[in-house]
HTML snippet that shows the backbone in 3Dmol.js (N, CA, C, O; Angstrom):
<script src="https://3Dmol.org/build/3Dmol-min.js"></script>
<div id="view" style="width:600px;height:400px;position:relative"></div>
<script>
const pdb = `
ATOM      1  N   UNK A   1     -22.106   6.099  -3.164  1.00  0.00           N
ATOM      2  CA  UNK A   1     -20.896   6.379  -2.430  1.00  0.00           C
ATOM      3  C   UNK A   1     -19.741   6.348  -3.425  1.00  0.00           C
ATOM      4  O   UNK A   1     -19.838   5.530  -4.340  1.00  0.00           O
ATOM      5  N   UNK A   2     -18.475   7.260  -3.362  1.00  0.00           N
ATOM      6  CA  UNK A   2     -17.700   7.538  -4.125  1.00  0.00           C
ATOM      7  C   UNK A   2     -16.640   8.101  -3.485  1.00  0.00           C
ATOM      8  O   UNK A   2     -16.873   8.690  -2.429  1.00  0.00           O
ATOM      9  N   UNK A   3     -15.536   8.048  -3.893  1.00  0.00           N
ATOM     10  CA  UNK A   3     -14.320   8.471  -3.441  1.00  0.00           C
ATOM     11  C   UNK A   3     -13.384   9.300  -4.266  1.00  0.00           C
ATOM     12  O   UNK A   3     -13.600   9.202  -5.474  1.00  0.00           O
ATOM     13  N   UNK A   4     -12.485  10.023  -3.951  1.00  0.00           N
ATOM     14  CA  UNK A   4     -11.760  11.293  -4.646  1.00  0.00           C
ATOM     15  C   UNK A   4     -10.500  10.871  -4.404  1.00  0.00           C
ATOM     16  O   UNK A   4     -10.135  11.144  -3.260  1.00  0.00           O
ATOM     17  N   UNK A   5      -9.743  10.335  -5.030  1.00  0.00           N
ATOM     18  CA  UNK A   5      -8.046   9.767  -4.657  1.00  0.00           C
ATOM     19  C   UNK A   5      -7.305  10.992  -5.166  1.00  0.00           C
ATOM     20  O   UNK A   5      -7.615  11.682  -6.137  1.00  0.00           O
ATOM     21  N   UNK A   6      -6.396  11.125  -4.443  1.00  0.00           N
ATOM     22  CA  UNK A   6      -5.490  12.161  -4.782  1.00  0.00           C
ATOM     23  C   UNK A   6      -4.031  11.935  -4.684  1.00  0.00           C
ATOM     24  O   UNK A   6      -3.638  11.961  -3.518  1.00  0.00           O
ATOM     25  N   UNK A   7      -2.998  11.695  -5.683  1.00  0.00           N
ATOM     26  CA  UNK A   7      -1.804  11.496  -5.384  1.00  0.00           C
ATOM     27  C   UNK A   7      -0.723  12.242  -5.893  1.00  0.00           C
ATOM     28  O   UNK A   7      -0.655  12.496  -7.095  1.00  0.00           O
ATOM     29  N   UNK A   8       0.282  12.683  -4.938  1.00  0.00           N
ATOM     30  CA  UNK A   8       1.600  13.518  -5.676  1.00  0.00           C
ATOM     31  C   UNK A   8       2.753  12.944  -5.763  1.00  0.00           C
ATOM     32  O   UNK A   8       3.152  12.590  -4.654  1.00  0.00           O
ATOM     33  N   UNK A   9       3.410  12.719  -6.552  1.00  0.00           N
ATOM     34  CA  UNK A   9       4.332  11.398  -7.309  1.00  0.00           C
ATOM     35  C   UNK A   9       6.051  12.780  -7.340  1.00  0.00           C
ATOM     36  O   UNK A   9       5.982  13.688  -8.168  1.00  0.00           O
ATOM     37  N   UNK A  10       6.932  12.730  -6.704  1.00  0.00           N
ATOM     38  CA  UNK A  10       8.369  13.464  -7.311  1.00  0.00           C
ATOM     39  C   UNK A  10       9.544  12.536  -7.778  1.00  0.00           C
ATOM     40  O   UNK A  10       9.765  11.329  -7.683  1.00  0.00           O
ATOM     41  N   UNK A  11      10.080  13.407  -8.221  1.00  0.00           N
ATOM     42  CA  UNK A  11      11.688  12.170  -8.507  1.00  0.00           C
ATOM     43  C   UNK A  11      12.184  12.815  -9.811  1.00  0.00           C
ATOM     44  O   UNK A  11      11.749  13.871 -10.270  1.00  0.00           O
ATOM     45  N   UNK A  12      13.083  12.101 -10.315  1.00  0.00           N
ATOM     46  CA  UNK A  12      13.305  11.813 -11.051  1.00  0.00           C
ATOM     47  C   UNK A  12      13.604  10.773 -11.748  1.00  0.00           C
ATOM     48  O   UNK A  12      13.629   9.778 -11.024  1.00  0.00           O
ATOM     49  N   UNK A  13      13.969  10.431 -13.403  1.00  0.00           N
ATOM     50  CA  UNK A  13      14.644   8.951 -13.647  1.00  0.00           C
ATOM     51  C   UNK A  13      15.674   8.369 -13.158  1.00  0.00           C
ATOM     52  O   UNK A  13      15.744   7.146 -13.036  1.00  0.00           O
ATOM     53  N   UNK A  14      16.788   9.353 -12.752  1.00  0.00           N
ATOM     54  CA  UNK A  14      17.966   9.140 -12.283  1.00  0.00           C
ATOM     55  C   UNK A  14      17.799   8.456 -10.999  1.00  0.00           C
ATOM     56  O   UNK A  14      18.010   7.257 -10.820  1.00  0.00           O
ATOM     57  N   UNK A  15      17.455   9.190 -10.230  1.00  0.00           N
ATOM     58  CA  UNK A  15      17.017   8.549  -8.937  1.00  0.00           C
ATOM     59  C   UNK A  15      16.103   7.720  -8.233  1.00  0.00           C
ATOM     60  O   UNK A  15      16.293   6.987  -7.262  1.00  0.00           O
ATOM     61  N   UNK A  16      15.008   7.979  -8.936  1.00  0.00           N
ATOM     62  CA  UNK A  16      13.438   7.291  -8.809  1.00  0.00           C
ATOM     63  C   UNK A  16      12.423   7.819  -8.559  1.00  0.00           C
ATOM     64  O   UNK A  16      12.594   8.997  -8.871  1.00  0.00           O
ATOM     65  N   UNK A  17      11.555   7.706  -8.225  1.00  0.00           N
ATOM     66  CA  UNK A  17      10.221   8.627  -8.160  1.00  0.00           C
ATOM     67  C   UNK A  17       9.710   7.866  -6.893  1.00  0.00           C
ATOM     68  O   UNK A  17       9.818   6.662  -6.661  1.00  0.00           O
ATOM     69  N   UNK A  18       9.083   8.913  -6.063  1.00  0.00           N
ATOM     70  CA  UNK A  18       8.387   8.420  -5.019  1.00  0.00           C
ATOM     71  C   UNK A  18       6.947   9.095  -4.408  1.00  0.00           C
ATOM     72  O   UNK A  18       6.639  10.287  -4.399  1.00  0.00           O
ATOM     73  N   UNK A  19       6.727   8.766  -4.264  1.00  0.00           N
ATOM     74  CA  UNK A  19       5.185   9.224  -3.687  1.00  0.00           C
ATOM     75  C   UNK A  19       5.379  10.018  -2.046  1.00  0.00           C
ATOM     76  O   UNK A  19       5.538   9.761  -0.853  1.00  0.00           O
ATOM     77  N   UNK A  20       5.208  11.286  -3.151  1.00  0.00           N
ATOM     78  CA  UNK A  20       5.344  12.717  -1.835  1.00  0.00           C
ATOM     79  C   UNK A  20       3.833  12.684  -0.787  1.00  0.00           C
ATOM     80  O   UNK A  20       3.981  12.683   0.435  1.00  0.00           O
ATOM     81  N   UNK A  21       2.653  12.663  -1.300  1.00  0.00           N
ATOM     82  CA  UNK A  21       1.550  12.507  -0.435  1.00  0.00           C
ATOM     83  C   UNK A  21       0.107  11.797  -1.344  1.00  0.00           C
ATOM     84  O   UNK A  21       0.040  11.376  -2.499  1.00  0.00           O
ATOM     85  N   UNK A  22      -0.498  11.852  -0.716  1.00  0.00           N
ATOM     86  CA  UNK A  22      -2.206  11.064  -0.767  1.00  0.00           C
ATOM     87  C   UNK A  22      -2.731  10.719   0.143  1.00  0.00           C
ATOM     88  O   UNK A  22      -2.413  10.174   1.200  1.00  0.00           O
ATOM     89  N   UNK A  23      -4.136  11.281  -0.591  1.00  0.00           N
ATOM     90  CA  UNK A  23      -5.241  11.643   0.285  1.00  0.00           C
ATOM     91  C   UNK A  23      -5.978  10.955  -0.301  1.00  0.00           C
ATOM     92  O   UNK A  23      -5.797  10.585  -1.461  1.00  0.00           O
ATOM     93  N   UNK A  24      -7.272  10.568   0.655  1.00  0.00           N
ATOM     94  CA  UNK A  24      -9.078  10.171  -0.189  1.00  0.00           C
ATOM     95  C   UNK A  24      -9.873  10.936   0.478  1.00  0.00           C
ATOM     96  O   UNK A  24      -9.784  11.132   1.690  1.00  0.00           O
ATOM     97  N   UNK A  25     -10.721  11.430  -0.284  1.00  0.00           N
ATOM     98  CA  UNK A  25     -12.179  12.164   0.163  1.00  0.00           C
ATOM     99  C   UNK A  25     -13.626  11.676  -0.201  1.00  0.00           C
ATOM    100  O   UNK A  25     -13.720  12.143  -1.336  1.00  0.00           O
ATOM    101  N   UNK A  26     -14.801  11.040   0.040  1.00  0.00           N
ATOM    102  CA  UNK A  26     -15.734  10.568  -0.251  1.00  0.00           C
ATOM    103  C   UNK A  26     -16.257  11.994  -1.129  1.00  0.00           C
ATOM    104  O   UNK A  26     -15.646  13.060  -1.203  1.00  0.00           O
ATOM    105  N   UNK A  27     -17.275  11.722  -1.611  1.00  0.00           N
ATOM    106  CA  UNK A  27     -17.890  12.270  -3.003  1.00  0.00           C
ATOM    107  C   UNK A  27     -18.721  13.795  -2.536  1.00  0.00           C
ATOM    108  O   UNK A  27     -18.839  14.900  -3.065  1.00  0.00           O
ATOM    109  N   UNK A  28     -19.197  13.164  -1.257  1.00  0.00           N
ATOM    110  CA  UNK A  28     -20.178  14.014  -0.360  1.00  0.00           C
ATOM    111  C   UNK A  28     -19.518  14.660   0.088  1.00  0.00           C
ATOM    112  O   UNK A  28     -18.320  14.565  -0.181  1.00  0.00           O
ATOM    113  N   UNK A  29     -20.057  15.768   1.121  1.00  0.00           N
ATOM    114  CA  UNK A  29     -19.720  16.778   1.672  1.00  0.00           C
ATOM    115  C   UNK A  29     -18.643  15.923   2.844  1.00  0.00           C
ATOM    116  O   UNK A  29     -19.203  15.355   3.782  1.00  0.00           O
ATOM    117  N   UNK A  30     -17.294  15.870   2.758  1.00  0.00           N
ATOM    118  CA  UNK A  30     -16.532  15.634   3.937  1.00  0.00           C
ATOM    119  C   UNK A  30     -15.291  15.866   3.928  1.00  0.00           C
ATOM    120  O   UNK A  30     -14.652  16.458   3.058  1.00  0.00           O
ATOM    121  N   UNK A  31     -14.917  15.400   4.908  1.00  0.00           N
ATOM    122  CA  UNK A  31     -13.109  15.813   5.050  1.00  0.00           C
ATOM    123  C   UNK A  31     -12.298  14.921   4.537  1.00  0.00           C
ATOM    124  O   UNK A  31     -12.616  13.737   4.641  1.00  0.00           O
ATOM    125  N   UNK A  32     -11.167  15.258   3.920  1.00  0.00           N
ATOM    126  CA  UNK A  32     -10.266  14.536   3.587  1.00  0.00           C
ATOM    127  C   UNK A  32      -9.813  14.065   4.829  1.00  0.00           C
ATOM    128  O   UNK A  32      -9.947  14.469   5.984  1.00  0.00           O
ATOM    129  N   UNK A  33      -8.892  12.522   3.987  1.00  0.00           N
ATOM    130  CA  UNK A  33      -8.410  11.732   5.118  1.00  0.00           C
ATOM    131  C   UNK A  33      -7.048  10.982   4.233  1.00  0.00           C
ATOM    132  O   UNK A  33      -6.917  10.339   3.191  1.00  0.00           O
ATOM    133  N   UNK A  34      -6.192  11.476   5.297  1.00  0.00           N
ATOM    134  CA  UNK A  34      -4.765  11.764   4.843  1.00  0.00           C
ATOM    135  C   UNK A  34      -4.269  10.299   4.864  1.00  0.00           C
ATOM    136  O   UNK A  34      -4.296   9.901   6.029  1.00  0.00           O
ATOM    137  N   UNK A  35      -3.824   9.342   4.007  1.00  0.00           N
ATOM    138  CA  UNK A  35      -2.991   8.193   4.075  1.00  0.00           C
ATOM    139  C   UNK A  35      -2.307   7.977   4.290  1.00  0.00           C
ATOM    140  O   UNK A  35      -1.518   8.673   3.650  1.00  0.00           O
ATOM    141  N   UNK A  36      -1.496   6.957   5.264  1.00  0.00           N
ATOM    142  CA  UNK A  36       0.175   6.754   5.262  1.00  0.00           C
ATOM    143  C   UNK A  36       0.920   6.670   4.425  1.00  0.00           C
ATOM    144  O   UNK A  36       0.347   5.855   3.703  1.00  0.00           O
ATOM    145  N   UNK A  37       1.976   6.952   3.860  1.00  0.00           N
ATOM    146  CA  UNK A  37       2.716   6.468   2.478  1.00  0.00           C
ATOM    147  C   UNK A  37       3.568   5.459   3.416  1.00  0.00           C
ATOM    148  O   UNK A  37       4.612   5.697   4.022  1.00  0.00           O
ATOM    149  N   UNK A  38       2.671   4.033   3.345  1.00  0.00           N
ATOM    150  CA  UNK A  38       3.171   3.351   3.571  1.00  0.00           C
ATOM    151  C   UNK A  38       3.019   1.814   2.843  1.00  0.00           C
ATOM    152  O   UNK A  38       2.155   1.675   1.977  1.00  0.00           O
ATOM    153  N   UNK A  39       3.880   0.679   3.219  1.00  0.00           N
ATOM    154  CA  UNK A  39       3.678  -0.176   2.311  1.00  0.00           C
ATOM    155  C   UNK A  39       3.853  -0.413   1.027  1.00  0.00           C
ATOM    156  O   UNK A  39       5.032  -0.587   0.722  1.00  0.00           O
ATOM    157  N   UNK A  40       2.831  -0.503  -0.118  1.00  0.00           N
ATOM    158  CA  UNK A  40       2.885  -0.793  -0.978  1.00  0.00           C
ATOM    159  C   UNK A  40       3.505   1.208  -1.980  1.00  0.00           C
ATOM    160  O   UNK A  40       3.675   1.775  -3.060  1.00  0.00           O
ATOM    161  N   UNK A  41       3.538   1.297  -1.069  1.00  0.00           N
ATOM    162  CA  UNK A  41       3.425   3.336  -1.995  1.00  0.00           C
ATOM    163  C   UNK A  41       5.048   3.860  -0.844  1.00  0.00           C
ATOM    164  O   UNK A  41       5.420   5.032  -0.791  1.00  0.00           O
ATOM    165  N   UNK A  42       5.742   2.747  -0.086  1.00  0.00           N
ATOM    166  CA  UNK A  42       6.957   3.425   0.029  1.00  0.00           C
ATOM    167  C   UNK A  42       7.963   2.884  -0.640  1.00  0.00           C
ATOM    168  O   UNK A  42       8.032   1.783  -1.186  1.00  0.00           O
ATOM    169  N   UNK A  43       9.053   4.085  -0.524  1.00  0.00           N
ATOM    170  CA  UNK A  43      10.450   3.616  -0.811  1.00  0.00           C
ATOM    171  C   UNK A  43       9.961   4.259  -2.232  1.00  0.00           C
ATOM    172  O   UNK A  43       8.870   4.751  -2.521  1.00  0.00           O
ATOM    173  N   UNK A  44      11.531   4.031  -3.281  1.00  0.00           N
ATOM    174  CA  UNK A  44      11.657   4.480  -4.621  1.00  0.00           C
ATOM    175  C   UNK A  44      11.171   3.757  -5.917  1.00  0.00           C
ATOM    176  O   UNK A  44      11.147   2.533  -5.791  1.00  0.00           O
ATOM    177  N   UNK A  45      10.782   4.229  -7.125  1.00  0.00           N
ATOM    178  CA  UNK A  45      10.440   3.513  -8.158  1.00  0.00           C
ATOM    179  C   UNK A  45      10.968   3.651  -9.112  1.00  0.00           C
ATOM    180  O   UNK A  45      11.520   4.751  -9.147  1.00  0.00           O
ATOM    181  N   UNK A  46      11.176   2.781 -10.416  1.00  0.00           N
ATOM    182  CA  UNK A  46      11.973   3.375 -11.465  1.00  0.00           C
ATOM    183  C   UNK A  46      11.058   4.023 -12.573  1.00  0.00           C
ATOM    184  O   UNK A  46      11.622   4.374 -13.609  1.00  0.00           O
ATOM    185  N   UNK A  47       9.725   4.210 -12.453  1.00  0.00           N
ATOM    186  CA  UNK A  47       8.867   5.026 -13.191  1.00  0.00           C
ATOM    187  C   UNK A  47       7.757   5.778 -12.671  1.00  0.00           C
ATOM    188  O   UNK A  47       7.129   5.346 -11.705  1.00  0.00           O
ATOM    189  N   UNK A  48       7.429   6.985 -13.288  1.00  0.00           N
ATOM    190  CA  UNK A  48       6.181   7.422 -12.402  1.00  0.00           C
ATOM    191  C   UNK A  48       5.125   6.863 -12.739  1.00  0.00           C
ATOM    192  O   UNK A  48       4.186   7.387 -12.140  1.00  0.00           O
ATOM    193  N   UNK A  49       4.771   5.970 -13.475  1.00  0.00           N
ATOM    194  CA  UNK A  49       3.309   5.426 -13.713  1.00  0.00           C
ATOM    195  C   UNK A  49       3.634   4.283 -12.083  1.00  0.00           C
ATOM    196  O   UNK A  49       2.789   4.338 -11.190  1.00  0.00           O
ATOM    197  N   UNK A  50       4.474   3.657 -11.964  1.00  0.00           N
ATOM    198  CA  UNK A  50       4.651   2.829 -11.117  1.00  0.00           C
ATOM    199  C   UNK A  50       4.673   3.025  -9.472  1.00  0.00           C
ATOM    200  O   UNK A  50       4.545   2.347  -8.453  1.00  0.00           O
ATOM    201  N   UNK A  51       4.977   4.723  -9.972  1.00  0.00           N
ATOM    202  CA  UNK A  51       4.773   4.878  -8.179  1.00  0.00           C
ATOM    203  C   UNK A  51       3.563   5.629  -8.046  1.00  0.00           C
ATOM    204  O   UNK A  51       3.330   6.048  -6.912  1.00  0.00           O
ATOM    205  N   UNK A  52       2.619   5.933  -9.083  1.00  0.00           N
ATOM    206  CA  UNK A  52       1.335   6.368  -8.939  1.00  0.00           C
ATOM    207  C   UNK A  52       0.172   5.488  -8.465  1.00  0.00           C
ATOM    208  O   UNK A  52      -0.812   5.657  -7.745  1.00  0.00           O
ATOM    209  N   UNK A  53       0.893   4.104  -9.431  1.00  0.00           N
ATOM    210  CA  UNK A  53       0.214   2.558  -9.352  1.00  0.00           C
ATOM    211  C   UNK A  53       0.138   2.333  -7.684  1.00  0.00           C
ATOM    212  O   UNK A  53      -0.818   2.026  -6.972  1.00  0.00           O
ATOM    213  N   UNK A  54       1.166   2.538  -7.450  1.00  0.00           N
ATOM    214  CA  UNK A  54       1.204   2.211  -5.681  1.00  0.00           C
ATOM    215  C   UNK A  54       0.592   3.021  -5.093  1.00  0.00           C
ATOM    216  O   UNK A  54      -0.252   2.629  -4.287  1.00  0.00           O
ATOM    217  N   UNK A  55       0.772   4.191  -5.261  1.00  0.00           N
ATOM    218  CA  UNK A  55      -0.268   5.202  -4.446  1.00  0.00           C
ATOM    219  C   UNK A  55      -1.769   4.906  -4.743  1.00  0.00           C
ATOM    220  O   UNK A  55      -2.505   4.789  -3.762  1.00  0.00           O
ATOM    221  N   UNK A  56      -2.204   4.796  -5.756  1.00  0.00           N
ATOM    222  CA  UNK A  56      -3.357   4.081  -6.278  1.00  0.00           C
ATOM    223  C   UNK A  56      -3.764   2.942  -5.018  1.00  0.00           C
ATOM    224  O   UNK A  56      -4.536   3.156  -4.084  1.00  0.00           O
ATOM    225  N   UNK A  57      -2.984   1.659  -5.304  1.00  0.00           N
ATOM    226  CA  UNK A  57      -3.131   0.641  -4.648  1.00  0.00           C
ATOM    227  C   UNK A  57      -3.261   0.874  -3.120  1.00  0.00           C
ATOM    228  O   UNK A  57      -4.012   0.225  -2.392  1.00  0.00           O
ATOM    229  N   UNK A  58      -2.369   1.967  -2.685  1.00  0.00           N
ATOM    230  CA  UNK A  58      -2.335   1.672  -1.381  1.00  0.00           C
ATOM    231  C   UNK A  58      -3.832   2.573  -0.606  1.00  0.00           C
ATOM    232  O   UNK A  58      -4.231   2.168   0.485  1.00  0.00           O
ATOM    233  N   UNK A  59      -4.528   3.750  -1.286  1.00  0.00           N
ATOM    234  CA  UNK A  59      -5.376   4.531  -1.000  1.00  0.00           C
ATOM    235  C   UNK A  59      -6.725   3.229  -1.410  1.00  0.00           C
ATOM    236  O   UNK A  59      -7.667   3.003  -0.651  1.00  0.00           O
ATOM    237  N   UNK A  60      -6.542   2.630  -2.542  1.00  0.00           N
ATOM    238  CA  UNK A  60      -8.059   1.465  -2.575  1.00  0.00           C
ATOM    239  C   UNK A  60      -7.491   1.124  -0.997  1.00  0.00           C
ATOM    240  O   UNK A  60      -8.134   1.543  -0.034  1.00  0.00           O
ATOM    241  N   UNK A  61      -6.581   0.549  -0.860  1.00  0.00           N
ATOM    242  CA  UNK A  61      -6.832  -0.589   0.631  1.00  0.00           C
ATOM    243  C   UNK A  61      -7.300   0.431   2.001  1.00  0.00           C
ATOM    244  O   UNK A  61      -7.954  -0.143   2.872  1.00  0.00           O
ATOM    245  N   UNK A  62      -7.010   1.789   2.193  1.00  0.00           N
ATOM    246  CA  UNK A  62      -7.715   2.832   2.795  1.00  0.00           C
ATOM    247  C   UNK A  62      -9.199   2.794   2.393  1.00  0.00           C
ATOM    248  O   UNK A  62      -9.915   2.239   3.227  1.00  0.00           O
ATOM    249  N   UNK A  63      -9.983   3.393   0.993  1.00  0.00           N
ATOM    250  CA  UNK A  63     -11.001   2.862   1.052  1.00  0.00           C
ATOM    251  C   UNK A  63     -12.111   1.943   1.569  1.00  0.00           C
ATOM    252  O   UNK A  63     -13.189   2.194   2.107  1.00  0.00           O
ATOM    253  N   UNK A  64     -11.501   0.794   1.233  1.00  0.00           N
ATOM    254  CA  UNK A  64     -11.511  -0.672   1.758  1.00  0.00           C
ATOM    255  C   UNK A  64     -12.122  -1.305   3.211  1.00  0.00           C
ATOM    256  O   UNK A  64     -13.064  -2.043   3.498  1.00  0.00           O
ATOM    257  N   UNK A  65     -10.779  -0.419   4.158  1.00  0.00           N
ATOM    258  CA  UNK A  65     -10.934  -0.432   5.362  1.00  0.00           C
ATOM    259  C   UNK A  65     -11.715   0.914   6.222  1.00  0.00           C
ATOM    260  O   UNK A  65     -12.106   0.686   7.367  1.00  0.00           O
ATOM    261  N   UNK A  66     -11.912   2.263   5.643  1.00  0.00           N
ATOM    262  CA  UNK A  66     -13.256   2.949   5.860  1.00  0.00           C
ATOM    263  C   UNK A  66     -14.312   2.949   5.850  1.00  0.00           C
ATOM    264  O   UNK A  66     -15.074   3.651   6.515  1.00  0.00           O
ATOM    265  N   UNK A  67     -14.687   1.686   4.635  1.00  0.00           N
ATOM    266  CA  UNK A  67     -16.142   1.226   4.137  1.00  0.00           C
ATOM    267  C   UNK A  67     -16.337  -0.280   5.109  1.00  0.00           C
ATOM    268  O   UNK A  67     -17.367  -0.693   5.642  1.00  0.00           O
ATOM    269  N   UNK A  68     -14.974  -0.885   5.107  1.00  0.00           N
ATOM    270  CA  UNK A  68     -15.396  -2.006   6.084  1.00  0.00           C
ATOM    271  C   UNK A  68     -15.741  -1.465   7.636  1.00  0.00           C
ATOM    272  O   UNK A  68     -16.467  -2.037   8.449  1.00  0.00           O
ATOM    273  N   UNK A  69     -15.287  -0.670   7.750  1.00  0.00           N
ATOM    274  CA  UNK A  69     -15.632  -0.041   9.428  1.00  0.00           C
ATOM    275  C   UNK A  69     -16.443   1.004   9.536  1.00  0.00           C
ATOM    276  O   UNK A  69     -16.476   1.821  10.456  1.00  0.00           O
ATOM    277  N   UNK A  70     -17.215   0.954   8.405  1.00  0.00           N
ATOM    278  CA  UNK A  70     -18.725   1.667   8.393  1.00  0.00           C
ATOM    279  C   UNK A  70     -18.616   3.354   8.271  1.00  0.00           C
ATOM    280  O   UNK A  70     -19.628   4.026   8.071  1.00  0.00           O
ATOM    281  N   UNK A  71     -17.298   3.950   8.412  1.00  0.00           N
ATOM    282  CA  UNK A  71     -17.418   5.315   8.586  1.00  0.00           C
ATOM    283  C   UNK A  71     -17.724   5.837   7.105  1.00  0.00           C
ATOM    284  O   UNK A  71     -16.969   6.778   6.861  1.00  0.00           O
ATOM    285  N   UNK A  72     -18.331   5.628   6.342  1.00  0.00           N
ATOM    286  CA  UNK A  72     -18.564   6.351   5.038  1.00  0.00           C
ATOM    287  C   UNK A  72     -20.557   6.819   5.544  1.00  0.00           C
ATOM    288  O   UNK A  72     -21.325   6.590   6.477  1.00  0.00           O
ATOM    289  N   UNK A  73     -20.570   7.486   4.351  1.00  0.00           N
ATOM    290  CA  UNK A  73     -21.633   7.962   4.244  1.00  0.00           C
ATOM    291  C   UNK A  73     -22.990   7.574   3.545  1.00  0.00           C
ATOM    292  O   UNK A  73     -23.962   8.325   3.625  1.00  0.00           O
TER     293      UNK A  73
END
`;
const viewer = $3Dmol.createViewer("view");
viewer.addModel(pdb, "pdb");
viewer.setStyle({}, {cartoon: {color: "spectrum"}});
viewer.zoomTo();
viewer.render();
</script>
């Protein structure tokens, strides 16, 4: 079992960078499944490694809770 994270990060330095969308898709044949940008992946950052980090972080805890509630493959 395996997962496909996908994240799109905008901004700039001036302003900040924020996390426009993300998705996860398991490895196998299935549908993507769209994440909230919420929590740890909202609001502004002062770097894009940092708001990728969050999008990162916040799609593992999606993972997490797909595999804990059995819907994977």
């Amino acid at each position: 079992m395996g997962f496909e994270m996908t994240s799109g990060v905008s901004g700039d330095s001036t302003n900040g960078f924020y996390v426009a969308m993300q998705w996860i898709r398991e490895t196998t044949p299935a549908n993507r499944i769209n994440v909230p940008i919420d929590g740890i992946a909202a609001g502004r950052f002062r770097s894009l490694e940092n708001a990728f980090d969050a999008s990162f972080d916040r799609m593992r805890t999606a993972i997490d809770r797909q595999v804990s509630a059995g819907r994977t493959s």
